[in-house]
N, C-alpha and C positions, 0 to 999 in steps of 0.2 A: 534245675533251673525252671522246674515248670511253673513255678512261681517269682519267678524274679520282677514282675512290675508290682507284684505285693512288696516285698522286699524292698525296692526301691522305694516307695510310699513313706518304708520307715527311714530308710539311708539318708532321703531327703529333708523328714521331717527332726533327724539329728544333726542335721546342718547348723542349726540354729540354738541350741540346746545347748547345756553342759558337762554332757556325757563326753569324758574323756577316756571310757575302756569300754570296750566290747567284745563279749565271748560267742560267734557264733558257731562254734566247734560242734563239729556230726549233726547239721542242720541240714544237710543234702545240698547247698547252697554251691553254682557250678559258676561256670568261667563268666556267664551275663550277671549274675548276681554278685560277683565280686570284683565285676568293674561296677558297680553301683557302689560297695563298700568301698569300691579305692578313691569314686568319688568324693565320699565325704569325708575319707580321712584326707584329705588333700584340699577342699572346699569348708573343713570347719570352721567355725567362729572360733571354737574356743581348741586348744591344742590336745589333739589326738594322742595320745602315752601309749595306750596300749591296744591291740586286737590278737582276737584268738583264732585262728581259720583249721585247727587242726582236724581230720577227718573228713573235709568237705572233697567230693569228686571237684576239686580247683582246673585240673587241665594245665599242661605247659602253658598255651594261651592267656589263661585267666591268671600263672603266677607270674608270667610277666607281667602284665597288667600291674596288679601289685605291687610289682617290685621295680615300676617306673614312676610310681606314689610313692613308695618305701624310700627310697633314695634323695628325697625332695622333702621328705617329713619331718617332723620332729618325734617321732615314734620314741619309747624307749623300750619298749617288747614288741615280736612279733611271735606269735605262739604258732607254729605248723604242728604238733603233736607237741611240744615242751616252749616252754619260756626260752626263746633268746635274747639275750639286752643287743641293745643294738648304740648307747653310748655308751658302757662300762663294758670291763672283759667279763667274759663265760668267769664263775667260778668251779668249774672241774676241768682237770684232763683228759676228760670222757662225757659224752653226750649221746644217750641210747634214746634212738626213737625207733626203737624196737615197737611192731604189733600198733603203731599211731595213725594207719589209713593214711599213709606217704602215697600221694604218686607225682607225676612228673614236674606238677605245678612247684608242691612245696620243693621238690628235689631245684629247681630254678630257684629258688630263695634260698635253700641251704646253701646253693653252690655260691651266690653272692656271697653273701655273711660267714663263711668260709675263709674267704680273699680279705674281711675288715680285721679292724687292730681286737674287737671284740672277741674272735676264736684266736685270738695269738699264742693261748699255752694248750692249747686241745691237740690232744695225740689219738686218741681213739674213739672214732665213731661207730654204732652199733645202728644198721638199718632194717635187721633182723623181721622177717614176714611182712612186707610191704612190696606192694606193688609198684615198682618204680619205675617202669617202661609200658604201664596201662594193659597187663596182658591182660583178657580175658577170661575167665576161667568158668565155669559152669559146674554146679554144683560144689562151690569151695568150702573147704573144709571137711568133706563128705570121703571116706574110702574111695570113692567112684570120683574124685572132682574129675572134671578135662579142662582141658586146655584148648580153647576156641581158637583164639588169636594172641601167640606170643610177640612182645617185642611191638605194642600197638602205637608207642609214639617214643620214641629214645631220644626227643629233642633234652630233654630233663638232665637223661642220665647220662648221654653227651656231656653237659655243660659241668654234669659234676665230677669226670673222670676228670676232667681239663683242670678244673681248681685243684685238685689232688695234687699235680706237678708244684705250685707255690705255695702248698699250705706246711702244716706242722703234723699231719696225719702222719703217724705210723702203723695205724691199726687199723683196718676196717673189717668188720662184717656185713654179710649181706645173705645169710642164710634164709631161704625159703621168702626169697625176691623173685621168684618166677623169673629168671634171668634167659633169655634165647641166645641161639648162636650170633647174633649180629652183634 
């Protein structure tokens, strides 16, 4: 976010315009920069279809943010690491955001879109090497990583155990989710 009133410059200056999709995936863009994109999707002239936020450090914070835009939108994808339609259904049984720079944010938007008639035949999700509770790690990927601070915000992964109870999941993975005892 150490750029977010750059960012906002542009968010604002698409207010007005007629860009209806934006991909800003693996931009570095954090919780202050994407209340500026939930601005605009929510303030456009002309109607918002689609946005991509996959890989961005978003924050529990910043994917609510989003997904109090999202629910008021006319959106018809929201991309956290893959395309979800958000007026038509998923076309698989399966939805791997495996390795997608998941954390608590998008896991707050999965667990929504979870709950709509859009994941109604989805039985297996795959969240495979994703950070979904904000751990820490220091030196990742590396024979040596550590583990700084496990379990750094679980408001996310909370809300997405809870959706599990009323969805159509029967599958899930979560391998090499850095997952702590809490």
């Amino acid at each position: 976010d150490v750029h977010a009133e750059v960012f906002k410059l542009l968010t604002d200056s698409l207010k007005t315009s007629k860009v209806t999709e934006v991909d800003v995936s693996s931009c570095g863009i954090g919780p202050v920069a994407l209340g500026h994109l939930s601005d605009w999707v929510r303030d456009a002239t002309g109607a918002v279809e689609a946005v991509a936020i996959g890989g961005n450090p978003i924050t529990s914070a910043g994917g609510a943010t989003l997904l109090e835009t999202i629910k008021t939108s006319k959106l018809k994808t929201i991309d956290i690491g893959k395309p979800l339609p958000l007026q038509e259904p998923y076309e698989s049984d399966t939805l791997d955001l495996s390795k997608t720079g998941m954390d608590p944010g998008h896991i707050v938007i999965l667990s929504w879109w979870l709950a709509t008639d859009a994941a109604g035949a989805l039985t297996s999700v795959v969240l495979d090497e994703n950070e979904l509770t904000a751990t820490k790690i220091k030196y990742k990927g590396e024979s040596y990583e550590q583990i700084e601070q496990i379990d750094a915000d679980l408001s996310g992964f909370t809300e997405f155990c809870s959706s599990l109870k009323s969805s159509t999941i029967v599958s899930l993975s979560l391998r090499k989710c850095y997952l702590g005892p809490q």
